[in-house]
C-alpha positions in Angstrom: 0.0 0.0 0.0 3.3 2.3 0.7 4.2 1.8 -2.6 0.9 3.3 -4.8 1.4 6.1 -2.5 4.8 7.0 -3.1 4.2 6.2 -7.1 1.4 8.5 -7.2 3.5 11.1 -5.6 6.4 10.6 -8.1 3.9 10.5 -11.2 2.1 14.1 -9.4 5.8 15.6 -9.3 6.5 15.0 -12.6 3.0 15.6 -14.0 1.6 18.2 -12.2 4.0 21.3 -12.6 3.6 20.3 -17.0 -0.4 20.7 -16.5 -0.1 23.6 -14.4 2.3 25.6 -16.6 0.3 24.6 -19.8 -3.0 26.1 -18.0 -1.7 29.1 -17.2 -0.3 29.6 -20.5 -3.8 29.4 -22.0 -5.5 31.2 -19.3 -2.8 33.9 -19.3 -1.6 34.3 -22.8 -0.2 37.6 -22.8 1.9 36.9 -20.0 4.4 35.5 -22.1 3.9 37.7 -25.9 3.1 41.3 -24.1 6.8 41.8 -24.1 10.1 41.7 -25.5 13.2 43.2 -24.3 14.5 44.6 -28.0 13.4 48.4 -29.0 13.0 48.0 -32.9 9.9 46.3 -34.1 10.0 42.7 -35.9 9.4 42.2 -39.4 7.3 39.4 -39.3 7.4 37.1 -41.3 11.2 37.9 -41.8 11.9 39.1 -46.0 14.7 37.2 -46.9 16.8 38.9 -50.1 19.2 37.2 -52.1 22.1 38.8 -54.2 20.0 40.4 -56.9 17.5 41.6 -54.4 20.2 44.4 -53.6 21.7 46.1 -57.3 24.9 48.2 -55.3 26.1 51.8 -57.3 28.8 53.0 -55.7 30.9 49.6 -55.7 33.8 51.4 -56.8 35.7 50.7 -53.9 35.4 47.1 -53.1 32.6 43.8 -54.1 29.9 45.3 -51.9 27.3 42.3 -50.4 24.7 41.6 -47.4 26.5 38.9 -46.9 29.1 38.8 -43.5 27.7 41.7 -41.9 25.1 43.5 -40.3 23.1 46.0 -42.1 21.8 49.4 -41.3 19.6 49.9 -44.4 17.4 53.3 -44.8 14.8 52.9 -47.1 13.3 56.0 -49.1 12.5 57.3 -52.4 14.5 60.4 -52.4 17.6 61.8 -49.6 15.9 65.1 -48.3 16.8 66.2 -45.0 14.8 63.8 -42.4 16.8 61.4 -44.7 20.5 63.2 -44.3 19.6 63.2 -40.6 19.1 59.3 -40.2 22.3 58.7 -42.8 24.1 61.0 -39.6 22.5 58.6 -36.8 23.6 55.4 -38.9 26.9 56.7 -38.7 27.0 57.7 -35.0 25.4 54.4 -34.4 28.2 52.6 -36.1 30.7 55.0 -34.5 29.1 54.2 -30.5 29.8 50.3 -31.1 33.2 50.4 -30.7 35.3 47.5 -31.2 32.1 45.9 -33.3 32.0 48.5 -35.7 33.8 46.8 -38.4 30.5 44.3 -38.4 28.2 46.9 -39.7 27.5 48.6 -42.6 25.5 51.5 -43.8 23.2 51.6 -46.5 21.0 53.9 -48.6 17.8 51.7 -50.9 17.0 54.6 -52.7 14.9 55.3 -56.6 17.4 57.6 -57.4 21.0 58.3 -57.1 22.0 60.7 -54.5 25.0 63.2 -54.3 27.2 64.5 -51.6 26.9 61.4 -49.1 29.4 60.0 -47.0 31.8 57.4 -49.0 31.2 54.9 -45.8 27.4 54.8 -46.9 27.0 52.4 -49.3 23.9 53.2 -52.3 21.9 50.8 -53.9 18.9 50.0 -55.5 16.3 47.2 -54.6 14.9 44.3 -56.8 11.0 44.9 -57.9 10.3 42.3 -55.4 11.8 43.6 -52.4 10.8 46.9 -52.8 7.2 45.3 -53.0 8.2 43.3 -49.6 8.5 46.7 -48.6 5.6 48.2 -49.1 3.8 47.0 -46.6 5.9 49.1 -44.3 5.4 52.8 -43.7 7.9 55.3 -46.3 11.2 56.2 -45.0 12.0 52.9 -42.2 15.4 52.0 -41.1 16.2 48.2 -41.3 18.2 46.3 -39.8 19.6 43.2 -41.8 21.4 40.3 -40.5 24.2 38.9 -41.8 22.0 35.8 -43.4 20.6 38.6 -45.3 17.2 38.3 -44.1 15.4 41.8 -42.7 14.6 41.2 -39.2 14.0 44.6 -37.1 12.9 48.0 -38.3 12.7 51.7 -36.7 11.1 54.6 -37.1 13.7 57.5 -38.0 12.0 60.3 -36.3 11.6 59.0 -33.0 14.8 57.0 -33.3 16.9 57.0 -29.7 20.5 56.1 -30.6 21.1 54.4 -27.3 18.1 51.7 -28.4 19.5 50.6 -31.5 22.5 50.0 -29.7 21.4 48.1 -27.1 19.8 45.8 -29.8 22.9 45.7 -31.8 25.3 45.1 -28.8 22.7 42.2 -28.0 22.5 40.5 -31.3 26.6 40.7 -31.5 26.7 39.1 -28.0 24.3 35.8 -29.1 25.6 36.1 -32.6 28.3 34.1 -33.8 28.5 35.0 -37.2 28.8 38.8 -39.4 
């Protein structure tokens, strides 16, 4: 008679906490999706590009590529000011990393070409498709591209607090292994 009781005391100990966790999951569901520690928004589901998603213009220096590296990518139509302004944060942005600067890059998906922009700021035109992707995002978003290549977080350039894009960056470097 011992022994049932002690087996149905094991089989509760093991069984119990798995019931109680999944009903409060279900009777509390916001508990665990109300929120998440990064500052940028997810693009969900993630846009993945591929090399000819992204046609480069100024690769005059070197073979420019998503590939290897983390991408600050400002999306617009045409480089007015509130443009010039987030091509300044990028580069304070990339600046404020410190010793993880070299695994960032900055660049401008634009319609047209632009003049008088920093040489670090790489230009570049999007595929049909990606730009379409796009869309369904509000004009003029910063992106932020991992180095798979797949769009994963963007911002909103006038409200944009340099210290919370660092903070997201310095956390995706710490769990990242690769870019």
């Amino acid at each position: 008679m011992n022994s049932k009781k002690e087996l149905w005391i094991l089989l509760a100990s093991f069984v119990l906490p798995i019931v109680l966790g999944t009903a409060f999951f279900y009777w509390n569901p916001t508990a665990f999706t109300g929120s998440t520690v990064n500052y940028g928004q997810f693009v969900n589901p993630v846009i993945t590009t591929e090399q000819q998603d992204v046609i480069f213009t100024n690769d005059g220096q070197n073979q420019s590529s998503l590939q290897g590296l983390w991408t600050l990518a400002y999306v617009t139509d045409d480089c007015e000011k509130a443009c010039r302004q987030t091509l300044k944060d990028m580069k304070t942005i990339r600046i404020l990393t410190n010793e993880n600067m070299r695994r960032i890059q900055s660049l401008l998906l634009t319609g047209e070409s632009a003049q008088g922009l920093d040489s670090s700021i790489l230009l570049a035109r999007g595929s049909e498709e990606l730009l379409q992707k796009l869309q369904k995002f509000p004009d003029n978003r910063l992106f932020l591209i991992d180095p798979l290549g797949n769009v994963m977080l963007h911002y909103e350039p006038k409200d944009l607090i340099i210290k919370r894009v660092i903070k997201d960056l310095k956390r995706l470097f710490k769990y990242s292994r690769i870019g």
